[in-house]
Steps between C-alpha positions, in 0.01 A plus 500: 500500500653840420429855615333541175285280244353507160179359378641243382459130500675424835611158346777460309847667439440567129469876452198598306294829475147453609187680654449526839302187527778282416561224693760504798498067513885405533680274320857297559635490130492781258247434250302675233240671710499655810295257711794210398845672606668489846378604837600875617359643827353870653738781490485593869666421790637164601300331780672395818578151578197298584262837395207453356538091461184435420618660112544208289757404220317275189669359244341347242666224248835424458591858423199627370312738714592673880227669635414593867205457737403499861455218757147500624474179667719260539438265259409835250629785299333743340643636123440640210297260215714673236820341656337121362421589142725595170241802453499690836198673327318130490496503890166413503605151299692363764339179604429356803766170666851432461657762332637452120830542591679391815495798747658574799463716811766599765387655794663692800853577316517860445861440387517239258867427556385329797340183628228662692178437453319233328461390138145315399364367191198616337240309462157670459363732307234716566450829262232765525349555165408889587857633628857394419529297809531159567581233829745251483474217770826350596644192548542531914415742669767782581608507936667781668366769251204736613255552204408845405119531588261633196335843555130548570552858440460646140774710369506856511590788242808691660553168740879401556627125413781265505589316212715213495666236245810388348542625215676671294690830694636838374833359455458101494375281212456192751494591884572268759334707738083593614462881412215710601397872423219794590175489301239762537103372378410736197163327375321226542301311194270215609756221569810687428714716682710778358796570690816787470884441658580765741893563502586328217336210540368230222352168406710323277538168289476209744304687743156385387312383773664641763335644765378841597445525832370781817670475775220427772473489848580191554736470211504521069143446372511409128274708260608382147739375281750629225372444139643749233724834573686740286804392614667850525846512695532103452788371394535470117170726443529889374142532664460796729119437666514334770131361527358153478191318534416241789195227486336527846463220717327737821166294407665159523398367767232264494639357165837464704375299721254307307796370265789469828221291715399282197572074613708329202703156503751423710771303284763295579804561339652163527192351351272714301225373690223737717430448872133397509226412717380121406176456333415911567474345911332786719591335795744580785779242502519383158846435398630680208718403180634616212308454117505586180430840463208593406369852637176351647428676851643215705833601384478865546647667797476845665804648635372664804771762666476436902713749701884455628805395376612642229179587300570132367254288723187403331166289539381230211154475416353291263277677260274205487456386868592806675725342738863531565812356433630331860726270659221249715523506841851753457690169418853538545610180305669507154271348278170636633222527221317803483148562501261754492308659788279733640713823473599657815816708625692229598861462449484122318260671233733774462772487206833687403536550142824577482713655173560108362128453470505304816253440782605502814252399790554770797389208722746182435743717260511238233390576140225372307655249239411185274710202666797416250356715232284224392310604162232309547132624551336483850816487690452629880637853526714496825645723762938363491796727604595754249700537249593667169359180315215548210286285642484727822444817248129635358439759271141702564 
C-alpha cells in the first residue's frame, strides 16, 4: 500500500492506463493485464510487528495472483471476488467451492521474512454477486490471531479510515512487509464506498481486498474492502489522485454468520471417508464411523465455538440428530469409540481443532482418529493419543 493510489486495477504489476474503475486485484507474475501481474502493497506507513494481524496475505496459483484480505473468523477471510477471476470486472462470475486455482492465506505475519503467523489453504468459496467481495473458508482454523470484527455502523462522508494490504508501495515492486495509510470517506453509492489517501496515501496492485477499517472502542471495526484505485504515488504508476473505491461489508452480518455457522463434512485425510452417524441414528449413544461421503445430514457437522483456550475449542453437532460429538462416559482409554449425545458443556463433548485439522478431546486429550487408517467403510471412529498421522487429521 503506498501513500498514494491510482484507479487502477490493484492486481497485477503490468503498467496500463485505465479509468478509475480499474481493478486493484494483484497478481504474482507480470502478465498482459493488470489483474495478472505481481502483488504490490499501500503506500503508507509500515505496520509494527504483530499490528493489525488480523490483515491477511493471499496468494493465488503458483505465481499467478497476490491479493490481500482480512481474518474474520478463524476458519474465514474476507477478500475481494476480483482477486479469483482473469476479468476483475467479471467479479460477479466467481463461483461458489474450491477455488480454480490453488490459493493460499497467511495470517498474523506482518513481516513476511518471518515465520510468524500461520499459513492455511483455501478451500471455500463464497462470492457476493452484488459487490466485489467474496469469503474464503480455510483449511483450519487460524489460533493466536484476534479477528477484526465487521462494522454495524454505515460509513460516513468526511469519516477517517485505515487501510491496510500488501501491496505494492511507493518505492517497492514486491514488499515483504503489511503497509497501511489514512483514508477519508468522500461518497457513498449503494454498496460501494469511495475513499481518498490523506498524506500520501494509496491502494495499489495486490491490495485488493484488503481491509478498511475504524478504529472502535473496543478495537478496528471493518467497513469495506479495497476494489479499484487510481493508483497515484504507487510505485511504477505516473497517477497523481489518490482515491479509490471500497465494496462495503458494514451490512454483513447476518450473511456472515449464516455462511461461518453452516455444518459440512468432516473428512478424514488418511481415508477420504466422512464421520457419520449410522443409519441417520437419533439416539444418544450410538457409536459413530466413518463412510463414503455422501453429504446426507448424518454426515454434516456444526462447528460450534465454546469459550477458552485459544479461540480453538469447539462443540460437534450433527446436523441430522442434533446431538454432539463425545467421548462416553469421558473414557480415558485409547481406542474409545465415539458416539453422539445429548449436547451439553461438558469437557468429553468438547474438541480442539487444532492447525493440522486435528481433534483434540479437552477431556482425555487424545484425538479423534480411524484405527490404522483403515479405508474401509463403517470403521469405528476412535479417541487414541495424538499424533501428526493422516488418519488422526479432518478437513471441515
Amino acid at each position: 500500500m503506498n501513500k498514494r493510489s491510482a484507479s487502477r486495477d490493484v492486481g497485477s504489476n503490468v503498467r496500463r492506463t485505465t479509468r478509475y474503475g480499474a481493478w486493484v486485484a494483484g497478481v504474482l507474475v507480470a502478465a498482459g493485464t493488470l489483474v495478472a501481474s505481481p502483488a504490490q502493497a499501500i503506500v503508507g506507513d509500515s505496520a509494527g510487528d504483530g499490528e493489525k494481524a488480523y490483515v491477511a496475505k493471499i496468494e493465488i496459483g503458483a505465481t499467478d495472483r497476490a491479493c490481500t484480505g482480512a481474518l474474520i473468523e478463524a476458519r474465514w477471510v474476507v477478500t475481494a471476488a476480483s482477486c479469483f477471476v482473469d476479468d476483475p470486472a467479471q467479479y460477479a462470475s466467481v463461483p461458489a467451492g474450491a477455488p480454480s486455482l490453488p490459493a493460499k492465506v497467511t495470517v498474523g505475519r506482518t513481516d513476511l521474512t518471518t515465520t510468524s503467523g500461520q499459513v492455511r489453504d483455501i478451500v471455500e468459496l463464497i462470492p457476493r454477486t452484488d459487490r466485489d467481495l467474496v469469503l474464503a473458508r480455510l483449511s483450519a482454523p487460524v489460533s493466536n490471531v484476534t479477528p477484526v470484527a465487521l462494522s454495524a455502523t454505515a460509513p460516513t462522508n468526511g469519516e477517517a479510515l485505515t487501510a491496510g494490504g500488501y501491496g505494492r508501495t511507493k518505492t517497492e515492486w514486491v514488499p515483504n512487509r503489511l503497509h497501511t495509510g489514512a483514508f477519508t470517506v468522500t461518497g457513498t453509492r449503494g454498496l460501494e464506498l469511495d475513499i481518498d489517501g490523506q498524506d500520501g496515501a494509496a491502494i495499489c496492485k495486490g491490495d485488493a481486498g484488503g481491509p478498511v477499517v475504524r478504529a472502535g472502542t473496543s478495537g478496528d471495526e471493518l467497513v469495506a474492502v479495497s476494489s479499484r484505485s487510481w493508483q497515484g504515488g504507487c510505485f511504477g504508476s505516473e497517477e497523481t489522485r489518490t482515491g479509490a473505491i471500497a465494496s462495503r461489508a458494514d451490512d454483513l452480518a447476518a450473511w456472515v454468520t449464516t455462511a461461518v455457522t453452516a455444518p459440512h463434512t468432516l473428512t478424514n485425510k488418511a481415508t477420504g471417508k466422512c464421520l457419520a452417524v449410522p443409519q441417520a441414528s437419533l439416539d444418544n449413544g450410538t457409536k459413530l464411523m466413518q463412510w463414503t461421503c455422501t453429504g446426507n445430514s448424518e454426515q454434516q457437522w456444526h462447528l460450534e465455538k465454546v469459550a477458552g483456550g485459544n479461540g480453538d475449542r469447539y462443540r460437534v453437532r450433527n446436523q441430522n440428530s442434533n446431538r454432539c460429538l463425545a467421548i462416553p462416559q469421558a473414557g480415558l482409554d485409547n481406542g474409545t469409540q465415539a458416539i453422539q449425545w445429548t449436547c451439553s458443556g461438558s469437557n468429553d463433548q468438547i474438541w480442539i481443532n487444532d492447525s493440522i485439522g486435528r481433534l483434540r478431546n479437552l477431556n482425555s486429550d487424545k484425538c479423534l482418529a480411524i484405527p490404522q487408517a483403515n479405508p474401509a467403510i463403517g470403521t469405528a471412529a476412535v479417541q487414541w493419543t495424538c499424533s501428526t498421522n493422516n488418519d488422526q487429521r479432518w478437513t471441515w
